[in-house]
N, C-alpha and C positions, 0 to 999 in steps of 0.2 A: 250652206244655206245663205243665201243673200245679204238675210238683212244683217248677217254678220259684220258685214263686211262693208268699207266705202269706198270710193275713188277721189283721187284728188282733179282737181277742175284739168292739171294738168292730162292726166288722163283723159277724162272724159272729151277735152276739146282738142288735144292732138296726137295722142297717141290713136286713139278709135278712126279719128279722121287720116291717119296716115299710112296705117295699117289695119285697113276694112276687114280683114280675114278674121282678125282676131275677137274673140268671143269673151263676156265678160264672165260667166260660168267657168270657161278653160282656166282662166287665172282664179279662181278660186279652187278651182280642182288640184293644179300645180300646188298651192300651198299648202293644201290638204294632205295631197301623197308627193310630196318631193323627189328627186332623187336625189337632190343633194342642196341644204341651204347654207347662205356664207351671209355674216355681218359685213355691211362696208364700212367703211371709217367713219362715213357720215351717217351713223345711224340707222341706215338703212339697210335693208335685207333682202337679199335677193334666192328666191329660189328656182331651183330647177325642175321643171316634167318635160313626159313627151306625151302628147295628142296623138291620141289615134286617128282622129278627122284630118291629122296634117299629115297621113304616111307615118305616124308614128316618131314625127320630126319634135325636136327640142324645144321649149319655149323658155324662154327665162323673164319671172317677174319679180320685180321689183315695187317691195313695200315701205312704207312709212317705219320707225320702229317697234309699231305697235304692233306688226302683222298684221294689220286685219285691215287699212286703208294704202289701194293698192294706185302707184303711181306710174307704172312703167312696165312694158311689157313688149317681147321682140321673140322672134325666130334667134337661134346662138346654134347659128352653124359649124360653131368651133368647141362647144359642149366637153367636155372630158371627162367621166365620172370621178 
């Protein structure tokens, strides 16, 4: 649900602008059903799904460490469960 969630400016002004495919529902879905999520050193959280709108292809997002304010998000053609 949306208003769960927020984005950081970095999102919203260059990840959206650099990767136009991506949907900002998909990255809340990803967090929702993961296939696999990892801490990074800095706090940060990054999870993994896969879109059925992309072929069923990987996306990996990256959160703030709150979960819920999402910063980063990409295709991870290199995915390994």
């Amino acid at each position: 649900d949306m208003e769960t969630y927020g984005f950081t400016d970095y999102f919203e002004s260059e990840v959206l602008r650099k990767r136009p495919y991506l949907k900002r529902d998909w990255c809340i879905r990803v967090i929702e059903n993961p296939l696999k999520v990892e801490v990074q050193g800095d706090n940060r959280v990054r999870f993994w799904g896969t879109i059925d709108e992309l072929g069923g292809r990987v996306i990996r997002v990256v959160t703030l460490a709150d979960r819920r304010t999402i910063h980063n998000a990409f295709a991870d053609r290199s995915f390994k469960p």
